[in-house]
N, C-alpha and C positions, 0 to 999 in steps of 0.2 A: 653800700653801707658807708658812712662819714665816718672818718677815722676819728679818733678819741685824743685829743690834743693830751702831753702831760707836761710836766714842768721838770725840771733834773731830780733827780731820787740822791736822796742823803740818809745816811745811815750811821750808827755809834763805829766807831775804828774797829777792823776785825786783824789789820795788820800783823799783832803781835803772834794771829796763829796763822804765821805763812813765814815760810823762811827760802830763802834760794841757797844751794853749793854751787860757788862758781867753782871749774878745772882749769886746769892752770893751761888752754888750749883756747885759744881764741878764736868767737865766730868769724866769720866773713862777713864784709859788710852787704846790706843787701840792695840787691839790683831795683831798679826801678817796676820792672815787669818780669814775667817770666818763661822761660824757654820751652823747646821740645824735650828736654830732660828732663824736667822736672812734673813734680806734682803738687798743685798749689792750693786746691779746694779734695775736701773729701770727695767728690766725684770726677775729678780731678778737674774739669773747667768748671764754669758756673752755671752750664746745664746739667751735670750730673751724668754724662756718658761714659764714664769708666774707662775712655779712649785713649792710648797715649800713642802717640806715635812713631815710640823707636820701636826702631827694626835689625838690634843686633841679634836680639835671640833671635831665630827663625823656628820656623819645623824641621829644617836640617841640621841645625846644631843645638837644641834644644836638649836633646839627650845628655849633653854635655855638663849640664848645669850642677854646681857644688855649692858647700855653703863657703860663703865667703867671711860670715862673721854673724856670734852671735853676742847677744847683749840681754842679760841679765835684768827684771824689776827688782829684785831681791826683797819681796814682798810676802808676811804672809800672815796667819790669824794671831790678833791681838791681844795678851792674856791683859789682865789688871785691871784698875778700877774705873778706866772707858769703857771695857769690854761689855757688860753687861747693857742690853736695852732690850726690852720685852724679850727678857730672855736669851736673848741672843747674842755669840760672839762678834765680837768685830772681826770681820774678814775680809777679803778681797773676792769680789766676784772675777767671773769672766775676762781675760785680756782683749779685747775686742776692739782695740785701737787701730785704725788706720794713720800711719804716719805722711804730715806732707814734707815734702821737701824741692826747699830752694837751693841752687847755688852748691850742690850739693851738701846740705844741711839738712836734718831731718827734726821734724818737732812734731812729738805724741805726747799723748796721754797716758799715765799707766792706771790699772784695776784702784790704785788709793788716790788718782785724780794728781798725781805729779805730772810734771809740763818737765818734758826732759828734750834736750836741745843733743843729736848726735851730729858726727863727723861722718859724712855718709861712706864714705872712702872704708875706713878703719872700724867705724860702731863705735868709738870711743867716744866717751860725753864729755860733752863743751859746758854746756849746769844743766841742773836739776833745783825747780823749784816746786817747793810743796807748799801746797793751801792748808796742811793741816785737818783736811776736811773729816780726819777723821775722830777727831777732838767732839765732836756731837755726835757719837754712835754710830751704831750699826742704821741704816736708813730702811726703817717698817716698810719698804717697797715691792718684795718680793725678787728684785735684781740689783742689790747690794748696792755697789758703789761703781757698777759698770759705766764707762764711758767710753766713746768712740772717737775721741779727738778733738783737736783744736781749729781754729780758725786763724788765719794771718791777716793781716793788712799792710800793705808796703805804702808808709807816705814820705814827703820829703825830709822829715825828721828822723828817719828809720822807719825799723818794721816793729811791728805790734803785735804780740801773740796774744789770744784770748778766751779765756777757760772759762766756761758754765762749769761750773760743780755745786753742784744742790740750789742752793737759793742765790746764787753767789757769783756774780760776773767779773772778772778779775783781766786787767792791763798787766801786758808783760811787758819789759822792754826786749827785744828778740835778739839783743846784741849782749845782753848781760844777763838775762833772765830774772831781773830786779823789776816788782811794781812799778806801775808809773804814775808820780803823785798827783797827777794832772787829772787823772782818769777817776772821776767821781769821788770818792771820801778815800784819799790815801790808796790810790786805784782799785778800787772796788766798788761795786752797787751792789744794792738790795734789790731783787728783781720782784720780791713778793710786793713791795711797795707799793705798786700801784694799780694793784690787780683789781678786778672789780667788790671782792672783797677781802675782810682779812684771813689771814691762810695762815694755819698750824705750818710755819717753814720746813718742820722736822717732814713734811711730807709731802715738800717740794721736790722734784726732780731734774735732774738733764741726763739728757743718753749721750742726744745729738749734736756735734757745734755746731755754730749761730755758722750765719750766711752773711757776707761782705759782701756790699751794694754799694759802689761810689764811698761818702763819706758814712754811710748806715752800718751798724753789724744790726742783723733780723736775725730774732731767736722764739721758739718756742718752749717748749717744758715736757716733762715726763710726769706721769702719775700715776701710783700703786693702782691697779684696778680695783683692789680689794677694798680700800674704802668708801663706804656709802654711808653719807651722814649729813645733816645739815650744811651745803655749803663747805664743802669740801673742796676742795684745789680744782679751781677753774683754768680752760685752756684759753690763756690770749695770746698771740704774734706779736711781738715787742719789738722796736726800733729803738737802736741807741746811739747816738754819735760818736764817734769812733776817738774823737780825740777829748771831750768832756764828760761822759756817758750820761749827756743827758736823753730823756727819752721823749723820741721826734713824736711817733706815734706807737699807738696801740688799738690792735681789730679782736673786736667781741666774739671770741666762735659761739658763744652763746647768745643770740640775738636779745639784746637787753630793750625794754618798750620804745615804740617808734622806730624801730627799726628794721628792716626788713627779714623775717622769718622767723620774730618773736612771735608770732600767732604758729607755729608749726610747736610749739612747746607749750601742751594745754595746761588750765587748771594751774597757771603763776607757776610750772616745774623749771621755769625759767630763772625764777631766783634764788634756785637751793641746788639745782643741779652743778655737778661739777663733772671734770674731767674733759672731753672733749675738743680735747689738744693736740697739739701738731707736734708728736714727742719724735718723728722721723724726719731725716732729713729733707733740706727745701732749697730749692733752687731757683734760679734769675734768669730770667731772658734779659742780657743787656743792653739789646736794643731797643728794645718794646718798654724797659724798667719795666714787669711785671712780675711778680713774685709769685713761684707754686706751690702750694704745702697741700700735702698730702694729711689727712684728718680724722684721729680714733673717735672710738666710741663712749659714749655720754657715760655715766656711773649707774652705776648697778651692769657690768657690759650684758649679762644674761638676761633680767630682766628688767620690764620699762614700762610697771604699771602706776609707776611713781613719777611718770615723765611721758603720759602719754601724746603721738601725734608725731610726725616724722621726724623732728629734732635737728632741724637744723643749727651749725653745718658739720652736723657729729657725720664721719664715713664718708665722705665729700673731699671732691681735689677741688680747690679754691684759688681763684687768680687776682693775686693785690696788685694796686699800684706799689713798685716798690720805694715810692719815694714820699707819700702821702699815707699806706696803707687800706686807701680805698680798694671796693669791693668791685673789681672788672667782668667776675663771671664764677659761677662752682656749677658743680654737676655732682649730684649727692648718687654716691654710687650703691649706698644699701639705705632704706627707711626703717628710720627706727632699730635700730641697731639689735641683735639682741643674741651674735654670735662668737661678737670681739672679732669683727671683719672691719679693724683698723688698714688705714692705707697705709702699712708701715717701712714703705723702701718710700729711696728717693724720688721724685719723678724724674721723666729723662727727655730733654728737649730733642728732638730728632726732624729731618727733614724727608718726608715720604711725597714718591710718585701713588698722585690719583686722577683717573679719566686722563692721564699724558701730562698733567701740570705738577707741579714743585709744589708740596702745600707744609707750611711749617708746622711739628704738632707736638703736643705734649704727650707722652706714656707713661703710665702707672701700672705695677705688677699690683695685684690685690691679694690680699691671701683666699680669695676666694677662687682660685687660680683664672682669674681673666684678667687681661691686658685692657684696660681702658683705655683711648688713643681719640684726642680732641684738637681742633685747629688753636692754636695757643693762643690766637689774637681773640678771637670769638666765643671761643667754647665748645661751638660745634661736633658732634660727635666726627671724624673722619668716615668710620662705617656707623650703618646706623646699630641705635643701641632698643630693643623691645622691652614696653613693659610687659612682663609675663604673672599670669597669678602664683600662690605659692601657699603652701599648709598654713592652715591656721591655727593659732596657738589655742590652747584650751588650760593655762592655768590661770587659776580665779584674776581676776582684776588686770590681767594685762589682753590689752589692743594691738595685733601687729598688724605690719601692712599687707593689705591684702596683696599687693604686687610687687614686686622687685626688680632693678633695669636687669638684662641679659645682653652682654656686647655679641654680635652675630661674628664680627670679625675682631683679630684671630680665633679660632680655637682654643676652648682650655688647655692652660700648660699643665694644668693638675687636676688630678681625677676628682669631681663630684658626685656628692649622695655616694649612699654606702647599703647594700642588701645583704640578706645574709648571704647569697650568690658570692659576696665578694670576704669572706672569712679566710683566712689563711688557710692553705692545703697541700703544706710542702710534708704534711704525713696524713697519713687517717688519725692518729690520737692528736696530732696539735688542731686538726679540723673537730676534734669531736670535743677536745676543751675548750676552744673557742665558743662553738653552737650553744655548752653547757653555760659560758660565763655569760652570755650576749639573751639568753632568752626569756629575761626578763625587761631588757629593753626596747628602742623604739630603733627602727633603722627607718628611714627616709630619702630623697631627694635633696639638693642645694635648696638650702633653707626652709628644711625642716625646725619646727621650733624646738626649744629647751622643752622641758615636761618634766614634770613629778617623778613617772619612771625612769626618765633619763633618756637622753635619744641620741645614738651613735650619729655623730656627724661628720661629715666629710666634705671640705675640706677642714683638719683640726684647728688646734686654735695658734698652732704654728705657722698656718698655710697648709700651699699654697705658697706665696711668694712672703718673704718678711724683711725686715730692715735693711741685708744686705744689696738689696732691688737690684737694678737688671745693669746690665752693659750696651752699648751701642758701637755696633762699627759704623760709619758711616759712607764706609767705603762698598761694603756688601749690601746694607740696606738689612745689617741680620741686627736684633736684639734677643741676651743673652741672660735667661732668669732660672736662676736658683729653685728650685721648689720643695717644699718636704711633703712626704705620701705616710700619713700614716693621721687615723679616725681619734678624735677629742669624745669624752664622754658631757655631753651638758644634763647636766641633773639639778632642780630646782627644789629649793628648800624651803618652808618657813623661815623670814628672819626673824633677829630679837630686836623687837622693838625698843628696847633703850640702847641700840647702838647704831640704828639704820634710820633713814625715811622710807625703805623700801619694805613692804608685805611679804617678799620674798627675795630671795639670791641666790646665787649659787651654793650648791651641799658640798662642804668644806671635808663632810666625810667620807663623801666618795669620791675616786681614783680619776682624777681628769684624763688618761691613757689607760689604756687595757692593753694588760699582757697574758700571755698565756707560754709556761716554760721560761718567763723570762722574754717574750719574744715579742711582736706587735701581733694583734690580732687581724692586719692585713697581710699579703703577699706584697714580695719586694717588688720591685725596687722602692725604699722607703726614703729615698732622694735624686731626684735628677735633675740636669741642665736640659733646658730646651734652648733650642737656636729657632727665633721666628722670622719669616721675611718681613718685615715692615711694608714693601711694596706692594707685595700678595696680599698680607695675611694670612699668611699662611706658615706652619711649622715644617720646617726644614728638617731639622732632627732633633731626637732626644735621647738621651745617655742616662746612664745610674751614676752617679756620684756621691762618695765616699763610701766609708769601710770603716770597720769596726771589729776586734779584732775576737774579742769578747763575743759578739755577736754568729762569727763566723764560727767557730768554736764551742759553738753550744751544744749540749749533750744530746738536746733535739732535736738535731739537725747532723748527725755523727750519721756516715754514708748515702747522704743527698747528696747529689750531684747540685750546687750551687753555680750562680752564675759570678763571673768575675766578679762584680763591685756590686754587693746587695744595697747600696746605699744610705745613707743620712739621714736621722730628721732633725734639720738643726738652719737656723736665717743666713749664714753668711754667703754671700753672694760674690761675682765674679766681676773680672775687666779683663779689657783684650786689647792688643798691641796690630800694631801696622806690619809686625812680625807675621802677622796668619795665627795668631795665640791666644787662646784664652785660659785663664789663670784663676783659679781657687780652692778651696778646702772643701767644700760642702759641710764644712764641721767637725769632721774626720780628722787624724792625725799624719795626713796625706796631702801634699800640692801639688796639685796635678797641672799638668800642662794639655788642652784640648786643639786639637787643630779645627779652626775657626770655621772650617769649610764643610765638616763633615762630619765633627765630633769623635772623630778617633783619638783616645789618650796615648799619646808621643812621648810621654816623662811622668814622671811620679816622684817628689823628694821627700824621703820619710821627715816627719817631725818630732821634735823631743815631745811634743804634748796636741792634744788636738786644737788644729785651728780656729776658733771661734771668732774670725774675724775678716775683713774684707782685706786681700792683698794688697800691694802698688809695686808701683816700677820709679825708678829714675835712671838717670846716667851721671854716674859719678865724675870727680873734675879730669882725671885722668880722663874719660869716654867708656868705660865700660855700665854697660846697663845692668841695674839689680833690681832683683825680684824680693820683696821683702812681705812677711806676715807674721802678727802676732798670732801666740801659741798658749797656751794654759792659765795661769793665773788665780786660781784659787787657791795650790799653794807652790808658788812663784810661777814665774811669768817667763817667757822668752821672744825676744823679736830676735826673729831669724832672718839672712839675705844670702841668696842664692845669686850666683853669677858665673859666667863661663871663665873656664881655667886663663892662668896670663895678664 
C-alpha cells in the first residue's frame, strides 16, 4: 500500500493549558545511547522483549527484595465545574504506566497524563509537567484517562520526551520538562488533523506511546469501542519528525479506493467505518526498518452487518516500511471481526531454531489465546497456520466468515470455547446457580458468534493475552504471556437508529461477565503465566497468577480447600531478567517474582494497591538493580521499587 504523503499539522496554541514544576534537583545530562541498566523503550528495546539483562537479583537472593521507595501521583476525582461530561466525574483511571529510564532517570506517565521525570536512586522528582489534559473532561471512552507511558528520543541537542494524550502530541525537553517551541505549534500537534476524516477529538484516544525510529516517532490511537456512528474515529499509523512534528507519513488501516483491500469492505462500509487501530503497542526491527502493529477491531466490535466482508486490516499484525510507511506484509489473524479479538499486546521480535537453521520472527499473544509467530522479513507463518470452518452467525443481516486461521504451533496459552462441562464446581449450589444463570444462553467453541440469546464465549473479551503481551528470554528460547481465564457474555441488541449506522450492537443491558456468589462462572485458575519454548512450540509450563483477597474470602467458598493463587483476570503482562526471573502482577496486589526455568514463585512483594500495570527493572548510578511497578490510581496512585537491602 503507498503511503499517504502529509504536509506539517498546525493547530490554534493549546500552550496555556500545560504547565511544568521544575525541583530544585537537576537532571543528568543525557547520554548518547543507552546501557544494560537501563530501560529505554516500553518493551524495553525496540523489539518489545521485555528482556533486561541484569543479574543482580537472582533466584538466590531474590527473597531478599524490599521496598526501596515509593512515590506518590497524588491524584484523584475532580469536583467542580469540569467535573461533569455525560454525566460523569472527572477521575483518574487505572495507573498503568510503565516507567523508562536513562542514566538512572526515570520518565512516566501518571492516570491525569503528567510526564514526571524521577531520580531513580531516591524517587524524588526532578519536574512534573502537566498537559492539563484534564480541562476537556472526563473522555466518553470507557478507560478514562489511562495511559501507559512515554517515549524518548536522544539527539545531539538533548533528549526529547513525548506524550500522546488524547488528540494531543506534546515535545518535552527531557532536561527541564519545558515544551519545545521548535516542535510543531509551541510544541505540540494536532494529531486528528490529518486523519482521513474530520474526528469529534473529544473521542480521540492514546493508551500506547508512539515508537522512535531513527529520526520518526510512529504512533497510533485508541478508540471507545462503544461508538458506532457515521465516521467515527478512524485508525491510521502516523509518522512525525522528531524535531519539527512534521508528519512524514500516514498508512490507511482502512484500505481507502485503489488500494489494496478496499474490496474486503463491501457496500462503500469503507467510508463510514471507523476504529480499526493500532491502540497497542508497536515495535521496530532496526535493521530491516520495518514496523509491527499489532491491529483491533473495526466498530461495531460485536457486530458487522454494517461492514460486511473481511475487513481489512482490522485483527491483522501488519509489517511497514518504517521509514516511508509502505505496506511490507499482514496476516489478518481473525475475518471479520465480531469478538473484539484485537491484537492487543505488543509484538515481540524474537530469533527461533527451525529444521536446525536461525530463522528471525515476529510473535503476537492474541487474546484469542494463540501465539501467532511469522518470519519477520516475509510474513511467512514459522508453523503453519489452518483455515478451519466455524459457527455461523444467525443474526438478521450480518455475514461472518465462514473460516477462521488456527496456528497449529504452539498450543493455546488459554482455554477455548466454553460448555456447560466447564461451569464452576467448587460446591454443588455454586454449580447449580451457575446451570440456573447460563441456561438461557448459548455455549460454543472458539468462535462461536454473538446472538440475540447471548452466547458465553471463551476466550472473553479480556483474553487471553491483552496489552500487557508477552516477554522473551533469548537466552532459553522461552516466551512469557500473561493470560486471563474467565468467559465474556456477547449478547446482541437492536440498535437505535438515530445514534448508530449499525442494525444491531451490543445489549448495553446485559452483564458482559457472569457471576454467581460474587464469583466467575468458571473454575480457577482465572489468571495464569505460561512459559513457551519458541524452539519446540511448545508450553513448558503454566502457573496461576494473582490473588485476590476479596475473592479468597468469599462466603462461597468458606471450608474449600483452595489452591495457592486462584488467579487474575486482568491484561498486565510480565519481563524477565538474565537473573533466571520473571516479574509481574497479573493485576493482583501482589509482585511476584517466577523462576524463569520452571515457574516456581521464589518472592511475593505485597503492594499498597493492585498492579495494573507492566513492571521494569534498571540499575541505579550507585549499581544496585530495581524492580519498580505502578499500583492503583483511581484514587491515588503509587510507583513502588523494590531492591535488595545495602
Amino acid at each position: 500500500m503507498a503511503p499517504t504523503p502529509r504536509t506539517a499539522t498546525r493547530f490554534p496554541p493549546l500552550l496555556s493549558l500545560a504547565s511544568v514544576v521544575a525541583i530544585t534537583v537537576c537532571a543528568p545530562a543525557p547520554p548518547d545511547g543507552y546501557g544494560d541498566g537501563d530501560w529505554p523503550a516500553y518493551g524495553r528495546d525496540a523489539g518489545g522483549s521485555k528482556f533486561s539483562p541484569l543479574d543482580h537479583i537472582t533466584r538466590e537472593n531474590v527473597g531478599g527484595l524490599e521496598v526501596a521507595w515509593q512515590w506518590e501521583t497524588g491524584e484523584s476525582p475532580i469536583p467542580g465545574p469540569i467535573a461533569p461530561i455525560r454525566g460523569q466525574q472527572v477521575r483518574p483511571g487505572n495507573f498503568e504506566a510503565t516507567p523508562l529510564a536513562f542514566n538512572d532517570t526515570l520518565y512516566f506517565t501518571t492516570p491525569y497524563n503528567r510526564v514526571i521525570a524521577l531520580d531513580g536512586s531516591s524517587g524524588e522528582t526532578l519536574w512534573d509537567f502537566d498537559p492539563r489534559t484534564v480541562e476537556w473532561g472526563q473522555p466518553p471512552n470507557g478507560t478514562g484517562f489511562v495511559h501507559r507511558g512515554v517515549a524518548v528520543w536522544n539527539g545531539s541537542d538533548g533528549r526529547r520526551i513525548f506524550l500522546n494524550t488524547r488528540w494531543r502530541l506534546i515535545a518535552i525537553d527531557g532536561a527541564t520538562g519545558e515544551p519545545i517551541e521548535s516542535f510543531g505549534h509551541r510544541g505540540e500537534i494536532d494529531l486528528t488533523e490529518k486523519l482521513l476524516w474530520r474526528t469529534n477529538r473529544l473521542h480521540y484516544t492514546q493508551t500506547s506511546p508512539p515508537v522512535v525510529f531513527e529520526d520518526l516517532l510512529i504512533i497510533g490511537n485508541g478508540v471507545w469501542d462503544g461508538f458506532v456512528y457515521p465516521r467515527d474515529p478512524p485508525g491510521n499509523i502516523q509518522a512525525f519528525d522528531v524535531r519539527t512534528g512534521e508528519l512524514v507519513w500516514s498508512f490507511n488501516l482502512i484500505p481507502q479506493p485503489g488500494e489494496p483491500g478496499n474490496e474486503t469492505w463491501e457496500d462503500g462500509s469503507w467510508d463510514y467505518t471507523g476504529h480499526t487501530n493500532a491502540w497497542a503497542p508497536m515495535v521496530v526491527d532496526e535493521e530491516r526498518g520495518l514496523l509491527y502493529a499489532g491491529i483491533g477491531t473495526p466498530s461495531n466490535d460485536y457486530y458487522g452487518g454494517h461492514r460486511k466482508g473481511d475487513n481489512l486490516y482490522a485483527e491483522s499484525l501488519v509489517a511497514l516500511d518504517a521509514r516511508t510507511g509502505e505496506l511490507a506484509w499482514h496476516f489478518q489473524t481473525i475475518r471479520h471481526g465480531l469478538w473484539d479479538f484485537d491484537l492487543p499486546g505488543a509484538p515481540v521480535l524474537l530469533t527461533v531454531e527451525r529444521d536446525g537453521e536461525a530463522v528471525d520472527a515476529v510473535a503476537v499473544a492474541g487474546k484469542t489465546g494463540f501465539v501467532y509467530t511469522f518470519d519477520r522479513g516475509t510474513g511467512e507463518p514459522v508453523w503453519p497456520i489452518e483455515e478451519r470452518p466455524v459457527p455461523e452467525s444467525d443474526v438478521p443481516g450480518e455475514v461472518s466468515a465462514a473460516t477462521q486461521p488456527f496456528p497449529t504451533r504452539p498450543p493455546p496459552f488459554a482455554k477455548q470455547g466454553f460448555t456447560p462441562d466447564d461451569l464452576i464446581d467448587l460446591t454443588p449450589e455454586l454449580r447449580r446457580q451457575a446451570e440456573e444463570l447460563t441456561a438461557a444462553y448459548r455455549f460454543g467453541p472458539l468462535f462461536e458468534p454473538p446472538s440475540l440469546e447471548g452466547t458465553i464465549a471463551m476466550p472473553g473479551i479480556l483474553g487471553g493475552g491483552n496489552w500487557g503481551g508477552a516477554a522473551f528470554d533469548p537466552r532459553s528460547g522461552f516466551l512469557y504471556v500473561k493470560s486471563s481465564e474467565e468467559p465474556s457474555l456477547l449478547k446482541i441488541a437492536p440498535a437505535d437508529p438515530e445514534t448508530t449506522v449499525a442494525d444491531y450492537g451490543i445489549d448495553r443491558g446485559a452483564p458482559r461477565t457472569l457471576r454467581v456468589s460474587g464469583l466467575p462462572i468458571s473454575n480457577p485458575p482465572w489468571g495464569t503465566l505460561t512459559a513457551i519454548d519458541m524452539n519446540a512450540g511448545e508450553i513448558v509450563w503454566q502457573e496461576a497468577v494473582g490473588e485476590r483477597p476479596e475473592v479468597r474470602d468469599n462466603p462461597a467458598l468458606e471450608g474449600i480447600a483452595l489452591p495457592a493463587r486462584l488467579g487474575v483476570v486482568a491484561p498486565p503482562g510480565p519481563f524477565v531478567t538474565a537473573g533466571g526471573l520473571v516479574f509481574l502482577t497479573g493485576g493482583s496486589d501482589v509482585l511476584y517474582a517466577f523462576d524463569a526455568s520452571d515457574g516456581e514463585v521464589l518472592w511475593e512483594g505485597r503492594l499498597p494497591a493492585p498492579g495494573y500495570a507492566n513492571p521494569m527493572t534498571f540499575r541505579t548510578r550507585d549499581g544496585r538493580q530495581l524492580v519498580v511497578v505502578a499500583t492503583g490510581g483511581r484514587e491515588g496512585g503509587t510507583l513502588v521499587a523494590f531492591g535488595l537491602p545495602g
